[in-house]
N, C-alpha and C positions, 0 to 999 in steps of 0.2 A: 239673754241677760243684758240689762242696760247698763251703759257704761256713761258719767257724765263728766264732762271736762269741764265745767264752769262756764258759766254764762256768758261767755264770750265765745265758746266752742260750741258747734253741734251737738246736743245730746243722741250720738248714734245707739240707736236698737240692733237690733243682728242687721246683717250684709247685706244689701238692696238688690234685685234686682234677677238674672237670670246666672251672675255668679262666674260666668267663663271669664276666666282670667285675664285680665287688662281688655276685657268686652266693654269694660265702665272705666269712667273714670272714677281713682283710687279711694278719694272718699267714698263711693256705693260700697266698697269691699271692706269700711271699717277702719281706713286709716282716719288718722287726727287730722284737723287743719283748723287755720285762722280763718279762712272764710266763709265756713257753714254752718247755718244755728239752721235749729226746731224751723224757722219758717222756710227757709229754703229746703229740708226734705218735706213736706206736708206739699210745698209747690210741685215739689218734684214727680210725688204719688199724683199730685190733681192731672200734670203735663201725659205724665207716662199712661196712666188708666183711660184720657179722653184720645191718644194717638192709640194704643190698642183697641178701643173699639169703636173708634170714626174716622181711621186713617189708615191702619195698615190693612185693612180687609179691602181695602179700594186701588192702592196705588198703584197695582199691574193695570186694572181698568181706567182708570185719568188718564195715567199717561199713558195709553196706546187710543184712546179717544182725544188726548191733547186738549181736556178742557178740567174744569172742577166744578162740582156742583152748587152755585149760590150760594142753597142754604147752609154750607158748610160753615162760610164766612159769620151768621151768624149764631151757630152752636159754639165758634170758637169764640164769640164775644161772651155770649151767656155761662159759659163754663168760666169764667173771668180771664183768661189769655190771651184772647186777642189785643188788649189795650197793652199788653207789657213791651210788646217788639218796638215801642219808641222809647224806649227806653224811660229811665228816672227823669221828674219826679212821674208817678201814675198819673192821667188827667183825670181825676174823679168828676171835675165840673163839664167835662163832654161823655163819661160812660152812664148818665143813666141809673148812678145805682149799683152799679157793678164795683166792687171795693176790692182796692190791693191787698193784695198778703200785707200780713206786717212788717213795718220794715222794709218797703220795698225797694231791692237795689238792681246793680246790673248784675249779679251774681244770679239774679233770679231770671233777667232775661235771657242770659248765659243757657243757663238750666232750659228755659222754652228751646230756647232752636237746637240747645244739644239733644233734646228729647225728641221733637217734631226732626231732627234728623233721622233719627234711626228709624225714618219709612223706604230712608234709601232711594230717595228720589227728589235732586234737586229743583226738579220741576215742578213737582208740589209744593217741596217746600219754597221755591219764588213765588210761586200761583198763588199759596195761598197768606205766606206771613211779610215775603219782603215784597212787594208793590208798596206796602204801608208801613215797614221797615225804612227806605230809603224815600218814601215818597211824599209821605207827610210830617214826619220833621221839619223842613223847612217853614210848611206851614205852624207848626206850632212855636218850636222857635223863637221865627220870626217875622209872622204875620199881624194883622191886626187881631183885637179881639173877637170882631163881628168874622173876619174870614175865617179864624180857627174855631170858630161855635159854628159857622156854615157848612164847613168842609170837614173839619173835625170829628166833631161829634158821627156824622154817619157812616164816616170810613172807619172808627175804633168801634163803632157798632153793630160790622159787617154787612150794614145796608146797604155801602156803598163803595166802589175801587176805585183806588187812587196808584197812578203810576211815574217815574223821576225820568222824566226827558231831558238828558242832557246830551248822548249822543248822538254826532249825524252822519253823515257818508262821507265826509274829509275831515270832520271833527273827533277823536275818541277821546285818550288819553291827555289830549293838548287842547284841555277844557278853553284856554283860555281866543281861541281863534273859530270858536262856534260862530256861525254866518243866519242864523235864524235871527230874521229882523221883527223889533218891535217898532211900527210907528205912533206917535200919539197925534191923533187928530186935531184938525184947528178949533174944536170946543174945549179942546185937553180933558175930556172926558173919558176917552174910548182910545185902545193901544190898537195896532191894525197889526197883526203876525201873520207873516207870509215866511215860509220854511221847510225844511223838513229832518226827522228824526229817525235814527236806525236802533236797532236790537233793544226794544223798548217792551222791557218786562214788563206784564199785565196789560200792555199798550191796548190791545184786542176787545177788552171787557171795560175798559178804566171809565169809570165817570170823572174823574177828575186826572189832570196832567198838571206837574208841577214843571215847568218848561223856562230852561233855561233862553232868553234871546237878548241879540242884541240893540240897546238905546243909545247907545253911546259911540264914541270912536273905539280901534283897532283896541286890541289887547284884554286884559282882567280887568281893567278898568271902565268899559263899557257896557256891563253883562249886569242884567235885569232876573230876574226873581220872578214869573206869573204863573197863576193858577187859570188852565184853561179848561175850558169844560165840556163834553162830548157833544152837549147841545147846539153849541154855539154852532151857528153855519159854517163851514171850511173846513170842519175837521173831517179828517179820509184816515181812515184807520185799515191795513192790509198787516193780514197771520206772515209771518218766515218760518219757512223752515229750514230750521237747525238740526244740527248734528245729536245736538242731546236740549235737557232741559225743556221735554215736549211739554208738560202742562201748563209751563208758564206761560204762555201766552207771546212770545215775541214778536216784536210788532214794529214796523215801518208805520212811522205816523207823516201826514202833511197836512202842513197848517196853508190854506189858501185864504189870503186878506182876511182871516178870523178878526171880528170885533171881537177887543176883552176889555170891560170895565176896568178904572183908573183903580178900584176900591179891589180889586183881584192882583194888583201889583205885592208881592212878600215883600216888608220890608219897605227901605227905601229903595228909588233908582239908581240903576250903578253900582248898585252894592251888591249884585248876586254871587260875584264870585267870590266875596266871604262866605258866605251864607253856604256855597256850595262845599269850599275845603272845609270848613265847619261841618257839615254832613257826612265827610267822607271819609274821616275816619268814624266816627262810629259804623257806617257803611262796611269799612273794611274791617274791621274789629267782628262784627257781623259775617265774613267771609271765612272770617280765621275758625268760627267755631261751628262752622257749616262743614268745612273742610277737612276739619279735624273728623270729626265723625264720622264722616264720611267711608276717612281713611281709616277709622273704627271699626264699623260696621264690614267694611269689606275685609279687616285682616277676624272680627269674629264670623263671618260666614268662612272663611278659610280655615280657619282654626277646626270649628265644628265639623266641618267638611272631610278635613284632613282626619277625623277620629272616624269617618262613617268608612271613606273608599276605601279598597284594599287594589294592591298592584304588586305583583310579582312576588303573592302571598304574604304581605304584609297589609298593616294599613300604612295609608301615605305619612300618617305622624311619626310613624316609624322606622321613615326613611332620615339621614342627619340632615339631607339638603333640602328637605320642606322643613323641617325645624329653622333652620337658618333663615329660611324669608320669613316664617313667622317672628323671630327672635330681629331680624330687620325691623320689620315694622312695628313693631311693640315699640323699643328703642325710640325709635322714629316720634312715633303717635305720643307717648308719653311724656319726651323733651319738651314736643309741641304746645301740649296741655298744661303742664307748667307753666311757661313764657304767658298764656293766654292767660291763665288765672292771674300772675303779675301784674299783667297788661290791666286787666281787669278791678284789680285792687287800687291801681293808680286812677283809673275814672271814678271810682267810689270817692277818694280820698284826695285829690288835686283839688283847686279850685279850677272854675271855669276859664281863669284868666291864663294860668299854669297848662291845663288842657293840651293846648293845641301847639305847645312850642315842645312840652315836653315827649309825648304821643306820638305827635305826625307820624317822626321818622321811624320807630319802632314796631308802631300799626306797620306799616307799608311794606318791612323786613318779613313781620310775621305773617302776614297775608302770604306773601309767596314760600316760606317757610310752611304753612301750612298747604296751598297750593303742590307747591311739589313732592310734599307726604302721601298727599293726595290719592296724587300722581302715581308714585310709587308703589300705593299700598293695591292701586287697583291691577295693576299689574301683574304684581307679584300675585293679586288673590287671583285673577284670570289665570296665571300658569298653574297653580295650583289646583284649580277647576278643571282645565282644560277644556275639553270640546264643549263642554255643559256653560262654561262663560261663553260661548258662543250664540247662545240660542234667547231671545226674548222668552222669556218666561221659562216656570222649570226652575230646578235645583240652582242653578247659579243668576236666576232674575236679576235680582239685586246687584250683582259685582258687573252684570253686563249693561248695564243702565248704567249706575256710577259712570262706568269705563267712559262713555258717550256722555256723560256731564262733567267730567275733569275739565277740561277747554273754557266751557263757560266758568270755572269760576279762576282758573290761573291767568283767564285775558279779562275779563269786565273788572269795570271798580280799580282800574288799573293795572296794567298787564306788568307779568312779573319783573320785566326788561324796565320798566319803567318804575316800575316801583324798589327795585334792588339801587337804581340808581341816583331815585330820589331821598331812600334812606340814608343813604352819604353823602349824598349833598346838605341834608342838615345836618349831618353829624357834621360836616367842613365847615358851616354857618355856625352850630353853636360852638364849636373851638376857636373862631373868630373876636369872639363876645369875650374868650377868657383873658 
């Protein structure tokens, strides 16, 4: 039976999805909200039907091979989703043809990466949607228009990868003391970068690097904006291995006297470290709803889980103290999903100027908010598994991959110590102002 709330509401049909309770979030299950019309479920059916049959039947094999297959990148363009992950407005003048849902906002990018989460596998999901999640913004942005039709256009069209070099071996979170130099030569034609970059998602594959260096003197006032390209001579690209997040790609890049065209500068000079805190919260905003999932995913493998095992002639659902860590994370996971849909409502509806004074610090809270939900959730689903979270592959895959991806997403994009501490420092800034 349909139920309509008026055109500002989602016109919800019966209950979306696989149904285990708080498996989805509460609008799949039929609750009301101001955020959901007709186009965001319709996105949601296209997200969920193309991750069922070109993603989860793969993700034990990616990631224990540590790679993704090309053509994937463009199935997810031609299915219309891959242009969504840079979020509003859609570039219709770089996809080709390829047309937004109606309406399209961040609630629907929302929906992409909550969907392409539940493969349970951060590594895919870096490998295959944030390289160009975090790494061509900039360029669109705030590039020229010949750079973002050059590089644009074939990264949203899965022809081509593109990856966000910011970090280096004494640089992470203290963006603003990065030591990768740009020179411009005496024609002022051609930047000379000599450098080098650490933990650099999609780094391995990228045709394109969007690389943070520096022109200028000491501090956030001397950081440049360029687009380098795999061709150019000097670039040395080497895999890392990490702990978790194996499909992405992580990558130790070095730039030796790389020539880069003056016309590949983002932006103006000197200005990249706007360009950059501008990226990084939607970046983290992007973390928050990877994370959350995540810690979805692994309290609905628990859950399920808990209804199959029996122990000491019961099943495990039927003991109070595995209720209790499910009834944790439920808790947990749903506070979180709230805060993000807010968080979410305010990018729809702020102006750009509004953005980033009022976000920063809230983004940065709820990243690690969701980061240590995370955390939690995989925990508690590993005890609840027990020896079976132990094993790659097998009945608890999913919760034992998670487990070895928690780290990369509570330290990258800003680590939780940093980011717990930056959220009140602007909260101290804007009570200043009052």
């Amino acid at each position: 039976m349909q139920r309509n709330y008026g055109e500002d509401h989602q016109p919800y049909n019966e209950p979306y999805g696989d149904l285990v309770p708080f498996g989805d979030p509460n609008w799949y299950r039929g609750y009301t909200s101001p955020f959901y019309k007709k186009t965001h479920s319709d996105f949601r059916l296209k997200c969920r039907s193309f991750v069922e049959k070109e993603i989860l039947p793969f993700v034990h094999e990616w990631d224990e091979s540590k790679t993704i297959p090309k053509e994937i990148y463009v199935k997810t363009y031609k299915a219309g989703i891959l242009p969504g992950v840079v979020g509003k407005p859609w570039r219709e003048e770089l996809t080709d043809g390829i047309q937004p849902p109606p309406d399209f906002d961040y609630f629907h990018e929302l929906i992409l990466f909550d969907e392409f989460a539940r493969c349970g596998s951060g590594g895919v999901l870096w490998g295959l949607l944030e390289g160009v999640h975090i790494g061509l913004p900039p360029v669109l942005n705030f590039g020229s228009e010949e750079l973002r039709r050059r590089v644009g256009s074939p990264v949203l069209q899965g022809k081509s990868i593109i990856c966000l070099c910011i970090t280096e071996p004494y640089a992470g979170s203290d963006v603003a003391n990065i030591r990768c130099e740009a020179k411009k030569d005496p024609t002022g034609r051609f930047y000379t970068v000599t450098g080098e970059k650490k933990w650099i998602t999609n780094g391995i594959w990228a045709d394109y690097f969007t690389v943070a260096v520096r022109t200028g003197g000491k501090g956030s006032s001397g950081i440049s904006l360029l687009v380098i390209e795999k061709s150019m001579k000097g670039v040395d690209c080497k895999r890392m291995d990490c702990m978790g997040v194996w499909a992405s790609g992580t990558t130790f890049v070095t730039f030796d006297e790389v020539r880069v065209p003056v016309e590949n500068l983002i932006g103006n000079e000197n200005e990249g470290f706007k360009y950059i805190m501008h990226n990084f919260n939607h970046e983290r905003w992007g973390f928050v709803v990877q994370a959350n999932r995540f810690a979805r995913v692994c309290y609905e493998e628990a859950f399920t889980y808990a209804h199959r095992r029996r122990t000491f002639g019961q099943r495990l659902i039927d003991h109070a103290v595995i209720r209790h860590k499910l009834a944790e994370m439920i808790r947990q996971i749903e506070a979180t999903h709230n805060l993000l849909e807010n968080i979410t409502y305010q990018m729809n509806t702020l102006s750009e100027e509004q953005k980033p004074k009022m976000l920063a610090g809230i983004t940065a809270l709820a990243k690690v908010q969701a980061t240590k939900v995370f955390e939690f959730c995989a925990r508690e689903a590993a005890q609840i598994f027990g020896g079976a979270s132990y094993v790659r592959g097998g009945q608890g895959e999913k919760v034992e991959r998670l487990y070895r991806d928690v780290r990369a997403y509570a330290i990258p994009g800003g680590s939780e110590e940093i980011m717990l501490d930056f959220g009140v420092r602007d909260s101290m800034k804007q009570f200043s102002r009052l």
